[in-house]
Each structure stands twice: as structure tokens, then as C-alpha cells.
N, C-alpha and C positions, 0 to 999 in steps of 0.2 A: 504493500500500500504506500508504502515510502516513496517507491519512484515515479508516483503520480502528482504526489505533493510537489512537483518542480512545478507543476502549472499553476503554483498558487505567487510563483515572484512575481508578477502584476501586480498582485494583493498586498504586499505589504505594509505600507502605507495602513492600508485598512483593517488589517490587521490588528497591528501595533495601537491604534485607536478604536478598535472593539476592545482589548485587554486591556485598554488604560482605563476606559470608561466603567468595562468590569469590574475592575479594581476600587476605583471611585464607587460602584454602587456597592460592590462589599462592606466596602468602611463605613457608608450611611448606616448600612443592616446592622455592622457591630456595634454604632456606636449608639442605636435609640436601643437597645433595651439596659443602657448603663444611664442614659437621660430617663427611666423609667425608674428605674430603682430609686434614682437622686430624689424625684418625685414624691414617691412613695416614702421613703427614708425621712428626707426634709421638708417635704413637702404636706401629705396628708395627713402621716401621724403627730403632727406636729399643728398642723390645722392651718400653716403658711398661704394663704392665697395668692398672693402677689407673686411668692418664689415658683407655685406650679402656675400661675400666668407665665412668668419669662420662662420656667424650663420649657414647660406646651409651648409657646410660639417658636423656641429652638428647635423643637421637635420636628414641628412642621415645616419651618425651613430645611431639616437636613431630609426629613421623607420626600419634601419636592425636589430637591436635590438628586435623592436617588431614582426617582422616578423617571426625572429628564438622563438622566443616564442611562438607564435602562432601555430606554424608549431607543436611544442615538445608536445603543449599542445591538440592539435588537435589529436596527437598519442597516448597520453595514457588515455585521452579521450576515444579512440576507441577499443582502449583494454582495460580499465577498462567495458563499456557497452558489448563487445562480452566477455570477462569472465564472466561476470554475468551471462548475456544467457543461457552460457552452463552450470553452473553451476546450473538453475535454474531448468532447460530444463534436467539436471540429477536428480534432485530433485522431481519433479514432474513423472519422468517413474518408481523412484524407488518406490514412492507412490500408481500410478496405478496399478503397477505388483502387490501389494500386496493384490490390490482390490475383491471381490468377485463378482460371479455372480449378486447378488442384489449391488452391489455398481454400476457394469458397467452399466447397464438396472436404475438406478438412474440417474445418469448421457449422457447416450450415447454413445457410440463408435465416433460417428463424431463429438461431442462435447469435447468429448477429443482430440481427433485429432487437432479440434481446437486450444482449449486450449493449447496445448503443444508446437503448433507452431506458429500461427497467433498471439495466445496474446503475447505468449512473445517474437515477434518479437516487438510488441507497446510495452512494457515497456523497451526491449532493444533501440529503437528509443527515449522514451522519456526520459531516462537515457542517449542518449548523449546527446539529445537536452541540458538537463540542467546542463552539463557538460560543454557545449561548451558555450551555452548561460545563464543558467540562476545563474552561476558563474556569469559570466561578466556584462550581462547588470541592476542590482544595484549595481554594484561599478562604473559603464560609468556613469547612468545617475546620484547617489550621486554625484560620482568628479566631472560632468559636471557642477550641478548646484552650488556644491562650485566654482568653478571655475569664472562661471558665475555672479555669486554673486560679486563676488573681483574685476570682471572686470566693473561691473555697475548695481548696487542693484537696481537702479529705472529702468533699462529696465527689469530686469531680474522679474519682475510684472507681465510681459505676462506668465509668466506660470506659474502663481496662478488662469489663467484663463482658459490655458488650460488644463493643467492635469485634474484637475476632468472631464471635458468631456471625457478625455481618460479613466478615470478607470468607468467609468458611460456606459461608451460603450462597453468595455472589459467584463463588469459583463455582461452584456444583452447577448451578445454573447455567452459568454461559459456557463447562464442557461440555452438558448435554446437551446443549441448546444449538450448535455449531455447526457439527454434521446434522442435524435436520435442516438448517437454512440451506449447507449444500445440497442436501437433496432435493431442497425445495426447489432452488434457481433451474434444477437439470430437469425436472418434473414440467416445469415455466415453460421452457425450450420444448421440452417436445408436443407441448398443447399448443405452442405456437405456429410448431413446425405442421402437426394437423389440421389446425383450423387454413394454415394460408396453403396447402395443398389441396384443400376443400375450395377454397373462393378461385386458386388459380386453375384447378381441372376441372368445375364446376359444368361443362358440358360435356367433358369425355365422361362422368360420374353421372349425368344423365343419358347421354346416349347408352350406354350399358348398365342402364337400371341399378346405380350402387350405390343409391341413397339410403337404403337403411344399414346397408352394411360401412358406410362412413357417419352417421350419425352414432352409431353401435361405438364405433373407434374412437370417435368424438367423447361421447360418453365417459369411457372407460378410463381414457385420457385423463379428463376432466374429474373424475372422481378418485385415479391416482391423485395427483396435485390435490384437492381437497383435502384426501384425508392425512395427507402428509402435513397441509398448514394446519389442520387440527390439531394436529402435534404438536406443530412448533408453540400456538396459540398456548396451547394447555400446559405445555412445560413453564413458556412465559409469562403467563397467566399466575403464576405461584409468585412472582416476584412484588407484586403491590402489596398483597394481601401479609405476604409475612413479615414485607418492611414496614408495613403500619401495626401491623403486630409486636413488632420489634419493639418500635417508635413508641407505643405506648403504653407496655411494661416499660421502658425507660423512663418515659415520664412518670411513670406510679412511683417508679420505684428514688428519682428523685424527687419528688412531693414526700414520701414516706419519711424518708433518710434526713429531707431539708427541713421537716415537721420537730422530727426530734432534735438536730442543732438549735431551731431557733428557740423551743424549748428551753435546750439547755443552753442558752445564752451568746452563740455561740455564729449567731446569724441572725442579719434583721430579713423582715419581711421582703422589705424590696429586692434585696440580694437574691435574696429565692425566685423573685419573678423575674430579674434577669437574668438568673441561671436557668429556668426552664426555656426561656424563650434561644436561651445560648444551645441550651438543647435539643431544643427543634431545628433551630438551624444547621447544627448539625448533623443530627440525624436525615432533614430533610436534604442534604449536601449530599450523605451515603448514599442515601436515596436516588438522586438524581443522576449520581456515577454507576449504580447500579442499571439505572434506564437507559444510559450509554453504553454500558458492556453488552447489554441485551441486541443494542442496535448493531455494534461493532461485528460480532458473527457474520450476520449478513451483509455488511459493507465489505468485511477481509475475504469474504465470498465472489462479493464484485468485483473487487480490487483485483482478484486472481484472474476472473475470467478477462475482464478490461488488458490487464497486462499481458496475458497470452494475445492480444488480439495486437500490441504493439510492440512486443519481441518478435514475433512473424517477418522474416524478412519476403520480401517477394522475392519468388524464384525467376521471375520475368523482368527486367528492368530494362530501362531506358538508355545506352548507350551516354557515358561522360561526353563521349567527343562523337555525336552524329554523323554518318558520312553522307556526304552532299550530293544531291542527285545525279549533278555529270559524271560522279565515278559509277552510275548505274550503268555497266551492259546488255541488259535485259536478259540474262542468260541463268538461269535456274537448274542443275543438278544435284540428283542424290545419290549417291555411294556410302553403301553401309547403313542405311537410314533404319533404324528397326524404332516401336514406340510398344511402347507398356504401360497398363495401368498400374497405381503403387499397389503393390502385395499382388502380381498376377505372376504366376506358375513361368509365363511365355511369353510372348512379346503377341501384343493384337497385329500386329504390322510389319512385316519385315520384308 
């Protein structure tokens, strides 16, 4: 997938200003639930109105802050992954036109088809994904847990217990999850390959009455791939429900733990509200790398077949130095000329 990433030097520029701007919305994120605590701390239970006037109007400054960040970063986010696309997406047709007969019938006609559009719609997807997300959430969940840490080093224990359940579960998923995507894209291809043999022989399949035996193949086709993304779905499918599972025995279990500190004196209130909310961020960060590794399967799927398609040298090429027509004789002989198809016993032509 690496030697695709070259078509992204255009983008730099754009780049370098989606992660700046990420970075700036992170620091908004980390720093309103420590203006929350202040609130809380110096503000409420103390009964201050004026100090939670000026904290709240800060508040609201640094949340519009992040929001116009968000928003900017979200934009060229989106145009940094659709110029790739196309740039990639030109890249690969100028490859194929120069293919030969034996390159196409290597490859397929509906596999390229494929290729050209379906995969690198999953690398365009998984290039914002990690634009949008997998910029931001190691730098949420680092600040979070420094943050976390500053706020109260003996609660912040509970997640020496649960992280590794989360990357222990993360791995399980995206190995099983990897070979079904491949099988998935090969499944893709040959529903593709049947249906546009169907639209392009569509009258030799009626002149010799073989419509129900191409709808039958059609079928079959089509309900391999089906029950193959059922799979994929079903495996994937497990990954929301037990990171919010996760996420919220976390939260109990710091609400339980932050109950008895503040108890025993040891933590005020507020503290505890920007330690959960440190928490979710967190949590919600694993979360979001977790929805990336999900995606990443299927894009290192693409990636593989894309880059087969431009490691193919053409066997047919274009002469460096043309020769010019007045050295034409018009004189055409063959001696020795024999022709084979690849893997035939014999030569068709000798």
C-alpha cells in the first residue's frame, strides 16, 4: 500500500494542514473538560456566578474554536482523498491502455473494471478515514491519558486493565476479518465478470434460448458474494457492540473507584467529571482506530490488486526510437515464425 502513497506529493500542502488543524481540535477537546472541573470545583460548589460566567464564555470560545477546525479539517481531508482517487484512477487506465491482448485475458476485463473503480473507491475511503480519524485519535487518546494521569495517577490504573483487552480484541478481529475481505473482492470480480458477459452476449444468449441457464449462473454468482459479505458483516458486526461494552464497564468502573476517592478525600467532584469525560475520549479514540483497522483489511486488499495492475509491464511496447517510414520496403517475411498460447502443450501456428 506504501507505493501508492507516492501519488499523494501533490497533497502535501494539504496534508500538513489537515494535521495541524487536527491537532488544534484535539487540544480544544482536552482542554474543556479541565475548564469543566474549574467550574465545578470553583465555581458551583462554591456558588461563584460570575467565575462560571467567565469560565462558560471560555468554554464557548475554545468549543467554536474547535469546531471551525474540525469543519476546515474535514475539507481538505476530503479533497486530499478524492484527488488521490483520481489521480490514481488516471494512473491505472493509463497502465491498462497500454496492456496487450495477453495482459487483458491475465487479468480480466471485469476485474479491471473492478479494480479501477470499486478498489479505489476502498483506498479513497480508507484514506479519509485516516485523515479524519487516525490523525486524531493517538493524539485524543495520548492527551487523554496524560491528562488523566495529572488528574489522578491511582484511578487512572483502570486502564492498565483495560487496554490490552482492547488491542487483544482488535487483533482477533481484523485477522479474521482479512481473508474474508479477500475473498470478498474475488467473489466482486466474478459477479462482475457474469453480469457484463450477460449485457455483452445478450443476443447470442437469446438466439440459443440460454436465459434461464444465465440467470441460474447469475444467481449463484450473486448469492456466493452475498453470503460471503455476511460474513464479513457478522464478524464486523462484533466490533461496536463490545467496544461500547468495553466503554462502559470503564466508565462504571471509574465512577465506582472515583466515588470512593472522593469519599475518602482524596478527589473533588469536578476532577471526577473531567476524568470520565478524559475517559471517553479515550476510549472513544480506541474506538475509532478500531473502525480503521476494520477498514484497513479491505483497502490492503485493494492496494494488492491496484499494484498488480501497475507492476505489469506491457509485453508490447512502443519503440524509444521509431523508424521512419522511408526506411519502409514494403517487404514482409516469416522464417521460423511459430505462436502459442501461455500454458499450450504446442504451438497453434507454426
Amino acid at each position: 500500500m506504501a507505493k501508492l502513497f507516492r501519488t499523494l506529493k501533490p497533497f502535501r500542502l494539504s496534508i500538513a494542514a489537515t494535521l495541524t488543524l487536527t491537532m488544534l481540535r484535539v487540544l480544544t477537546e482536552l482542554y474543556l473538560p479541565t475548564l469543566t472541573a474549574a467550574i465545578v470545583n470553583n465555581g458551583v460548589l462554591r456558588g461563584d456566578t460570575a467565575y462560571i460566567t467567565a469560565v462558560g464564555s471560555r468554554m464557548l470560545l475554545v468549543a467554536a474554536l474547535g469546531g471551525i477546525a474540525s469543519i476546515a479539517a474535514n475539507h481538505q481531508s476530503a479533497r486530499v482523498a478524492a484527488g488521490f482517487a483520481r489521480d490514481l484512477r488516471e494512473e491505472v487506465f493509463s497502465r491498462v491502455e497500454n496492456f496487450s491482448l495477453h495482459e487483458f485475458d491475465k487479468f480480466g476485463t471485469a476485474s479491471l473494471i473492478t479494480r479501477t473503480t470499486n478498489d479505489i473507491n476502498q483506498l479513497q475511503m480508507a484514506l479519509l478515514m485516516g485523515l479524519r480519524m487516525m490523525a486524531m485519535a493517538p493524539l485524543m487518546s495520548i492527551g487523554g491519558i496524560i491528562m488523566a494521569v495529572s488528574l489522578d495517577p491511582t484511578l487512572s490504573l483502570i486502564f492498565v486493565a483495560v487496554l490490552p483487552l482492547l488491542f487483544v480484541l482488535i487483533t482477533l478481529i481484523g485477522r479474521r476479518g482479512l481473508p474474508l475481505f479477500q475473498r470478498m473482492q474475488v467473489k466482486l470480480d466474478n459477479l462482475n465478470l457474469i453480469l457484463r458477459e450477460g449485457l455483452t452476449g445478450i443476443r447470442v444468449i437469446r438466439a440459443f434460448n440460454r436465459e434461464d441457464y444465465e440467470k441460474e449462473r447469475f444467481q449463484r454468482a450473486n448469492q456466493d458474494y452475498t453470503t460471503c459479505a455476511i460474513k464479513v458483516h457478522q464478524v464486523m458486526s462484533l466490533v461496536l457492540p463490545a467496544m461500547m461494552l468495553l466503554m462502559n464497564l470503564t466508565i462504571i468502573g471509574i465512577i465506582w473507584f472515583g466515588g470512593l476517592r472522593i469519599n475518602g478525600g482524596y478527589m473533588q467532584v469536578g476532577d471526577l467529571m473531567a476524568f470520565i469525560q478524559y475517559g471517553m475520549h479515550i476510549m472513544f479514540s480506541l474506538v475509532a482506530i478500531s473502525f480503521m483497522l476494520v477498514q484497513l483489511p479491505r483497502a490492503a486488499t485493494s492496494a494488492r490488486r491496484i499494484e498488480e495492475i501497475l507492476a505489469t509491464v506491457p509485453e508490447i511496447r512502443d519503440p524509444q526510437v521509431p523508424v521512419s517510414r522511408k526506411e519502409w520496403v514494403g517487404l514482409v517475411e516469416f522464417r521460423g515464425v511459430t505462436f502459442s498460447y501461455p500454458g499450450a502443450e504446442r504451438p497453434a501456428l507454426s
